[in-house]
C-alpha positions in Angstrom: 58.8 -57.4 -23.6 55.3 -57.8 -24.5 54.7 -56.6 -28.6 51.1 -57.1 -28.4 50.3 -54.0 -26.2 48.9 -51.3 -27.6 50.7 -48.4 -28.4 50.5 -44.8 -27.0 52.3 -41.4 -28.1 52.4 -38.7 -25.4 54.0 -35.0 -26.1 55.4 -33.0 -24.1 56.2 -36.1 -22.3 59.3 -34.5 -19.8 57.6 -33.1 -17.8 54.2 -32.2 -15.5 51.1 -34.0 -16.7 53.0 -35.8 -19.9 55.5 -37.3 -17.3 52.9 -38.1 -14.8 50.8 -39.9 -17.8 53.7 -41.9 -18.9 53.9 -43.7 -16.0 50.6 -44.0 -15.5 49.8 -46.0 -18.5 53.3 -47.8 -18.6 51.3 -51.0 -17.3 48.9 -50.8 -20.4 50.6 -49.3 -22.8 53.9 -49.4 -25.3 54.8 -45.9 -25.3 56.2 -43.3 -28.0 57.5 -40.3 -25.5 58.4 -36.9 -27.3 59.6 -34.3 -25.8 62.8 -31.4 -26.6 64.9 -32.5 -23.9 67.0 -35.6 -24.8 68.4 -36.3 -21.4 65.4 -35.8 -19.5 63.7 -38.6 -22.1 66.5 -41.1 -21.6 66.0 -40.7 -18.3 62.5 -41.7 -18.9 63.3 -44.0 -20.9 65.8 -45.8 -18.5 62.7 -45.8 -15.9 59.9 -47.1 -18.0 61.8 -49.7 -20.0 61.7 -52.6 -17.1 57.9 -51.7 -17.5 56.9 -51.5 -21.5 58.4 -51.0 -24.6 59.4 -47.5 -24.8 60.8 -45.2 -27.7 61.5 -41.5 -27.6 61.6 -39.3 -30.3 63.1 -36.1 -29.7 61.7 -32.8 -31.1 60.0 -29.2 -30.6 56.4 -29.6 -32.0 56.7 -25.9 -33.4 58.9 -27.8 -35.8 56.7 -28.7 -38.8 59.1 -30.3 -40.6 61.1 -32.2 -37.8 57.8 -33.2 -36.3 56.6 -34.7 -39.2 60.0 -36.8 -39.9 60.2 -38.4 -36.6 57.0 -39.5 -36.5 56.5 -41.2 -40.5 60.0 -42.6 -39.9 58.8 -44.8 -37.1 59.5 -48.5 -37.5 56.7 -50.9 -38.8 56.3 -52.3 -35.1 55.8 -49.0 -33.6 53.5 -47.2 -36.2 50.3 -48.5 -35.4 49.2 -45.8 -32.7 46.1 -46.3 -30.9 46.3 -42.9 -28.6 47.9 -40.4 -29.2 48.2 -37.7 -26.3 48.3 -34.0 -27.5 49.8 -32.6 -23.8 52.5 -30.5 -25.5 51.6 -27.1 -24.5 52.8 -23.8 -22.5 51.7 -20.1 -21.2 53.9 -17.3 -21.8 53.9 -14.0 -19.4 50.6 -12.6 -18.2 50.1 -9.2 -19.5 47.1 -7.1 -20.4 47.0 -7.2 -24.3 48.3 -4.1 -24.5 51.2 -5.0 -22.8 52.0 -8.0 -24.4 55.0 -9.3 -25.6 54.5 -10.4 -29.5 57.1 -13.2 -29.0 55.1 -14.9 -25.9 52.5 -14.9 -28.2 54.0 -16.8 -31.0 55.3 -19.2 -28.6 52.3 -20.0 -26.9 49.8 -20.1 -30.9 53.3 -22.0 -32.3 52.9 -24.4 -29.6 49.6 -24.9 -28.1 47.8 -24.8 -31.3 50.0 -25.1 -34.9 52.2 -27.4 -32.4 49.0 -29.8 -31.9 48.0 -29.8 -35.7 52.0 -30.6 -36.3 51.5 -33.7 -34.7 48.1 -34.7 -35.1 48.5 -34.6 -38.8 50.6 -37.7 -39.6 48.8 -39.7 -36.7 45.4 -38.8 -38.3 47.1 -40.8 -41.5 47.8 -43.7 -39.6 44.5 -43.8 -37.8 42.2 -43.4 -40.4 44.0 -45.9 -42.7 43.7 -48.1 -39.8 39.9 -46.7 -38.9 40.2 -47.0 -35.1 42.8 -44.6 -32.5 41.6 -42.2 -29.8 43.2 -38.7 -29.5 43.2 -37.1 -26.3 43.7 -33.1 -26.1 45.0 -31.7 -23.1 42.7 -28.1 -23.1 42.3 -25.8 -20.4 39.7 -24.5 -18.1 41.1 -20.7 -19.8 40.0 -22.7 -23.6 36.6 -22.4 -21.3 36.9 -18.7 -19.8 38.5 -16.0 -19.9 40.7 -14.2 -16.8 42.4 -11.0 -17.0 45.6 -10.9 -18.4 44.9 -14.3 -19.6 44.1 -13.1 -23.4 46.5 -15.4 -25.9 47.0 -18.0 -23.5 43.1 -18.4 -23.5 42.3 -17.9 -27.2 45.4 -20.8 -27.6 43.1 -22.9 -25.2 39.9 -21.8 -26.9 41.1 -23.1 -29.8 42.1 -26.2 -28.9 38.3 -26.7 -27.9 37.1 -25.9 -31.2 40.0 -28.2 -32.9 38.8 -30.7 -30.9 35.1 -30.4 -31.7 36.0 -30.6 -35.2 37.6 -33.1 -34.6 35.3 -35.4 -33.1 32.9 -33.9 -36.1 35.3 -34.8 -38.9 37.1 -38.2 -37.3 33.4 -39.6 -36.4 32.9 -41.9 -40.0 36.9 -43.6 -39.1 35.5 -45.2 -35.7 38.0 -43.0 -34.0 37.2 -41.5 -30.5 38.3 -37.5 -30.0 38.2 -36.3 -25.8 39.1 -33.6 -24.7 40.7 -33.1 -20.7 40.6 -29.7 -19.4 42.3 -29.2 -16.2 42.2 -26.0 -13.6 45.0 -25.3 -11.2 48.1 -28.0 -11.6 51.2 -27.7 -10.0 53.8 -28.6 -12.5 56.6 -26.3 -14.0 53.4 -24.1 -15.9 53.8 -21.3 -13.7 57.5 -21.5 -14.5 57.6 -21.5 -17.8 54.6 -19.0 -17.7 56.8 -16.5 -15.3 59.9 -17.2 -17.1 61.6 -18.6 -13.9 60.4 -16.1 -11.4 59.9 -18.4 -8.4 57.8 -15.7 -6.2 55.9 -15.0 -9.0 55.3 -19.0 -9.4 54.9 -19.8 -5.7 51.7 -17.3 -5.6 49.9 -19.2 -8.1 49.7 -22.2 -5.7 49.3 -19.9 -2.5 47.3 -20.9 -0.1 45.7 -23.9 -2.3 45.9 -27.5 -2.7 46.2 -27.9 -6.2 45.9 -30.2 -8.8 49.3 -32.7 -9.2 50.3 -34.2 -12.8 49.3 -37.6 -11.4 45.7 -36.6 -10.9 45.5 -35.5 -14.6 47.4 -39.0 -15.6 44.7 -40.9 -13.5 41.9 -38.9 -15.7 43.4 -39.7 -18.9 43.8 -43.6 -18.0 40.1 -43.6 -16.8 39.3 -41.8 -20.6 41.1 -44.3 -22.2 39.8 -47.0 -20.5 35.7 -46.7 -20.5 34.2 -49.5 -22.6 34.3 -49.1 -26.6 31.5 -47.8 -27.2 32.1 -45.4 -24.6 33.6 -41.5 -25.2 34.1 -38.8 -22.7 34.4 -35.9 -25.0 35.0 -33.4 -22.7 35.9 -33.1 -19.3 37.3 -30.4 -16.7 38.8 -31.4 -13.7 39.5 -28.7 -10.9 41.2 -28.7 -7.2 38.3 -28.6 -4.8 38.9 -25.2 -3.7 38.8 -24.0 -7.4 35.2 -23.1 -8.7 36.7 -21.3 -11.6 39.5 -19.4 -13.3 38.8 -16.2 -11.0 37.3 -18.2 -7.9 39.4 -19.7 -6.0 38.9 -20.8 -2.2 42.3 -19.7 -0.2 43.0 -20.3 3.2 
């Protein structure tokens, strides 16, 4: 297997867009796939492996501590990460504010945001000392607007735009490139997760629409990654065609 590659970490990598990504950059890339569910990742890693070099680390990126662990015990041959995919994310119940549930809300600020720093941290380490590496944040169209109901979920998203704006501000001097991928309406298990397993509730979501697919999203992220050198798409949202925006969306 071919050491030479360079080498990509992807979170949230079991499922929806992480899944689709890690197969879409298994041709290019050696891949570090994290994710919380062990079997679904050796399952992964059983696919990939006639592909790339592949190692899974295992771990919830709320967990500061574990998070950090996994990824500074890495092996000499895998710690030179050149992308590192920040995909790791999730929405919790959709409830006017006033209706909210305070534990959706510390799952989706523990995840989508302290979750992304978690990992980014010891990366950043690696990629300064190194002064090259490209993170790529997987945002939102709701880090771009707000919808009703939306509130947490949103300012999560929001703030994943401004993280990565200071990103790309702060990481400029260490030659290392900071995008940003927003995407609109994806079918993946979101709307699960979201609905807490409600499959009505899920099923509306995608109503009448033909949606966005994880493999779409991968396909963006490989066409980030690859653009010349001197080349950075900093920010980017994709949508279906029949979505205009969060609240507009053409059903038939």
């Amino acid at each position: 297997m071919n050491k030479t590659k360079k080498i990509a970490l992807i979170t949230g990598a079991t499922s929806g867009i992480g899944e689709s990504a890690s197969f879409e950059l298994a041709n290019q890339f050696s891949l570090i796939l994290c994710g919380r569910n062990s079997d679904k990742l050796k399952e992964l890693e059983d696919s990939l492996s006639s592909k790339t070099r592949v190692k899974t680390l295992q771990f919830d990126v709320r967990n500061k501590d574990d998070v950090y662990e996994k990824i500074t015990s890495l092996s000499d041959d895998w710690k030179s990460i050149d992308v590192l995919i920040n995909n790791a994310g999730n929405a919790h119940g959709l409830d006017f504010i006033y209706e909210g549930k305070v534990d959706d809300w510390d799952m989706m600020i523990d995840t989508n945001v302290k979750g992304l720093l978690y990992v980014s941290k010891p990366i950043l380490d690696i990629m300064i000392k190194e002064n090259k590496g490209h993170i790529i944040n997987i945002g939102s169209i709701a880090g771009k607007e707000i919808y009703p109901k939306g509130n947490i979920y949103c300012a999560s998203k929001f703030a994943v735009d401004a993280i990565s704006q200071g990103m790309q501000v702060d990481l400029n001097k260490f030659n290392i490139k900071v995008s940003q991928i927003n995407p609109g309406l994806v079918e993946t298990n979101f709307s699960m997760v979201r609905f807490k397993n409600d499959e009505k509730k899920s099923k509306s979501v995608y109503s009448g629409v033909n949606p966005l697919i994880g493999d779409d999203i991968a396909k963006v992220i490989s066409y980030v990654i690859n653009c010349p050198e001197n080349v950075n798409i900093s920010d980017i949202t994709v949508l279906a065609k029949s979505q205009a925006s969060s609240t507009v969306v053409n059903r038939v």
